[in-house]
N, C-alpha and C positions, 0 to 999 in steps of 0.2 A: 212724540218719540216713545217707542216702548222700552221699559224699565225694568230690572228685576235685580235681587238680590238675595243673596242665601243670608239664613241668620240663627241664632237658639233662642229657643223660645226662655222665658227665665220665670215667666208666672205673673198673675194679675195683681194689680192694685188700684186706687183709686186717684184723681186727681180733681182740684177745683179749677172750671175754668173762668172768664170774665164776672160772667154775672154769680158765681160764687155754688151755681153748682155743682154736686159732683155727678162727675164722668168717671166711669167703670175703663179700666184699660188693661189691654195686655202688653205688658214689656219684651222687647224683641231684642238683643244683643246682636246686631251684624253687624260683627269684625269684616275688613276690608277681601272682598272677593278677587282674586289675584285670576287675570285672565293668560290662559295655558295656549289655548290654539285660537285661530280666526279662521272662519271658516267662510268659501267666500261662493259667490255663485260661478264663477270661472271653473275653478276647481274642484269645488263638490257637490255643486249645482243648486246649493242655496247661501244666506247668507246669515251666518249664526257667531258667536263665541262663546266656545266653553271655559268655564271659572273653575277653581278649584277654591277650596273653603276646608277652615277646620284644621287643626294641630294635629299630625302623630309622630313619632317616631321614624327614622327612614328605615330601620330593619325590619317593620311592619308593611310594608309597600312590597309588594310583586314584584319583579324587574321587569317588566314588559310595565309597569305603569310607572317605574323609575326612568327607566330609559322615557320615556313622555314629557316628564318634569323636566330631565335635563337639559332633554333638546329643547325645550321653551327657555331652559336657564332660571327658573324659579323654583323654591322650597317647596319639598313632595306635602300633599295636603291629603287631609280625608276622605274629602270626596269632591266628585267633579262631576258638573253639572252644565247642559246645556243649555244657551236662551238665543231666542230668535231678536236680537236686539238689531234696531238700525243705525247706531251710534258707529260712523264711521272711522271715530277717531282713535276708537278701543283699540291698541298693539299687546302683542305680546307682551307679556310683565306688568302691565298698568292695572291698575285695581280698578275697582267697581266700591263705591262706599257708599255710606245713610245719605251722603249730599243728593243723589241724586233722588230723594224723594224733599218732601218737603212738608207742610200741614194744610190739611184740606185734599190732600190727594185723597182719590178712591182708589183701592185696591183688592185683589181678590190673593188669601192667602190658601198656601197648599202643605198638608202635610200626613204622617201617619196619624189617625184617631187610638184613641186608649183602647189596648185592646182588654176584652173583656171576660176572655176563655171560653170554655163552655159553655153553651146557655141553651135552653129550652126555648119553645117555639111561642113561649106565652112573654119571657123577657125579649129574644130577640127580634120577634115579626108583630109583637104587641094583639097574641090571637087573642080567644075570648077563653076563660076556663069551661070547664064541665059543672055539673052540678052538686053541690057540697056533702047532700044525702043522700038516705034511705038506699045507701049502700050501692052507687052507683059505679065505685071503683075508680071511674072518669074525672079525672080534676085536670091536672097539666098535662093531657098525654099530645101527642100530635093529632091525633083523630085518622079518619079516612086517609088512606093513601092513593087509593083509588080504584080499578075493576082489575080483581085477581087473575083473572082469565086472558082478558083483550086489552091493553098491547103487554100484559105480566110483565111491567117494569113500570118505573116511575117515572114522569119526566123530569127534563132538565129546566135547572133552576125552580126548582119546587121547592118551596117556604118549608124548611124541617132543623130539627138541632143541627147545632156546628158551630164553630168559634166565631165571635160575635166582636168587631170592631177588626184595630189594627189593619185598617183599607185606605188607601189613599182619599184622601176627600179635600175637599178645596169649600171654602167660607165666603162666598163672592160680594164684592159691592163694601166692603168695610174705609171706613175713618183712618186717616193718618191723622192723630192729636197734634204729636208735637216729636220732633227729630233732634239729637240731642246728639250733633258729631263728635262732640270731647269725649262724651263715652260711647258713642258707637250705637246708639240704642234709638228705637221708633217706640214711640207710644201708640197702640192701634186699639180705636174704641174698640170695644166689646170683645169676644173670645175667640180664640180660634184654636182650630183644632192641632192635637194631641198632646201626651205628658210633658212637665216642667223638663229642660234639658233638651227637650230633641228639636230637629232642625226642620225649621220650614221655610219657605220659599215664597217671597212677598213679591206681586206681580202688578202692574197695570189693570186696574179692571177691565170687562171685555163691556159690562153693562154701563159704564160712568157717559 
C-alpha cells in the first residue's frame, strides 16, 4: 500500500541502537494530516486524497480555500497537499498519522534544500579556478560563453552564476529508525533535506 505524510523537519541528533551503536538521525514532527477531499477515478479520473497540514490562523486563508475547508467541515490548515494513496478507507475528516509507517520502512523524503543565494560558477557547478599568477586576472570568473558571432546568444541551461539551492529535491531509499506516536515524530537514519522548521514529505520508497 502506498503511504505518505506531511511533517516538520525539527533537526538531527543521535541515537543508540541494540548493539550500542550510534545511529545519526533526523527527527520529523508529523502532526496528524487531516484529509480535505477524495478524489476518486469516477469523478476525476484518478484516485488520489488531498491532506491539509499545519496550523494558521483563519483570517490568513483566501475564501476560495475557506470555502474548501468548510465544505469538507475540518479546521483551515496551511497547506494542502496531494497523494496518490490506495487506502480505500481514507473519508473526508480522517487523519493520516506516524502509525502508518513503522521501523524498517524505506522511504524517499521530499523537500525544499537550503538555499544558498548567490553563488559563482566555482561554488555552485563545482568548475575548476583559473590560474593564481603572473597576473592572469582569471581566478573565479565563468570563462568561455561561447562563439560571439554564430548563434550570439547563449544556450539554455548553461552552467553560470545564479541562486544556488532552495529547489525541490527528494533523498531516496532512506531508514525509518523508530516512530514514536505519543509525540508524533519519525526517527529517519541519516539527513534530509532542507532548513530546521520547514516541511517535508515522507513517501514510500519507489527503489525499496
Amino acid at each position: 500500500m502506498k503511504k505518505a505524510i506531511m511533517g516538520t523537519k525539527i533537526g538531527m541528533t543521535q541515537i543508540f541502537d541494540e548493539k550500542g551503536k550510534i545511529v545519526p538521525v533526523t527527527v520529523v514532527e508529523a502532526m496528524p494530516n487531516v484529509v480535505v477531499q477524495v478524489k476518486t477515478a469516477d469523478k476525476e479520473g484518478y484516485n488520489a486524497v488531498q491532506v491539509g497540514y499545519g496550523e494558521i490562523r483563519e483570517r490568513l486563508v483566501n475564501k476560495p480555500r475557506q470555502g474548501q475547508f468548510k465544505k469538507a467541515g475540518v479546521a483551515v490548515k496551511r497547506l494542502l497537499k496531494e497523494f496518490k494513496l490506495e487506502d480505500s478507507n481514507l473519508e473526508v475528516g480522517s487523519e493520516i498519522t506516524v502509525e502508518i509507517f513503522s521501523a524498517g520502512d524505506k522511504v524517499d523524503v521530499s523537500g525544499l534544500s537550503k538555499g544558498k543565494g548567490f553563488a559563482g560558477v566555482i561554488k555552485r557547478w563545482n568548475f575548476h579556478r583559473g590560474p593564481e599568477t603572473h597576473g592572469s586576472k582569471f581566478h573565479r570568473a565563468v570563462g568561455s560563453m561561447g562563439a560571439s558571432s554564430s548563434p550570439s546568444r547563449t544556450f539554455k541551461n548553461k552552467k553560470m552564476p545564479g541562486r544556488m539551492g532552495h529547489v525541490n529535491t527528494t533523498v531516496l531509499n532512506l531508514e525509518i529508525v523508530k516512530v514514536m506516536p505519543e509525540k508524533n515524530v519519525i526517527l529517519i537514519r541519516g539527513g534530509i533535506p532542507g532548513p530546521n522548521k520547514s516541511v517535508v514529505v515522507i513517501r514510500n520508497s519507489v527503489k525499496a
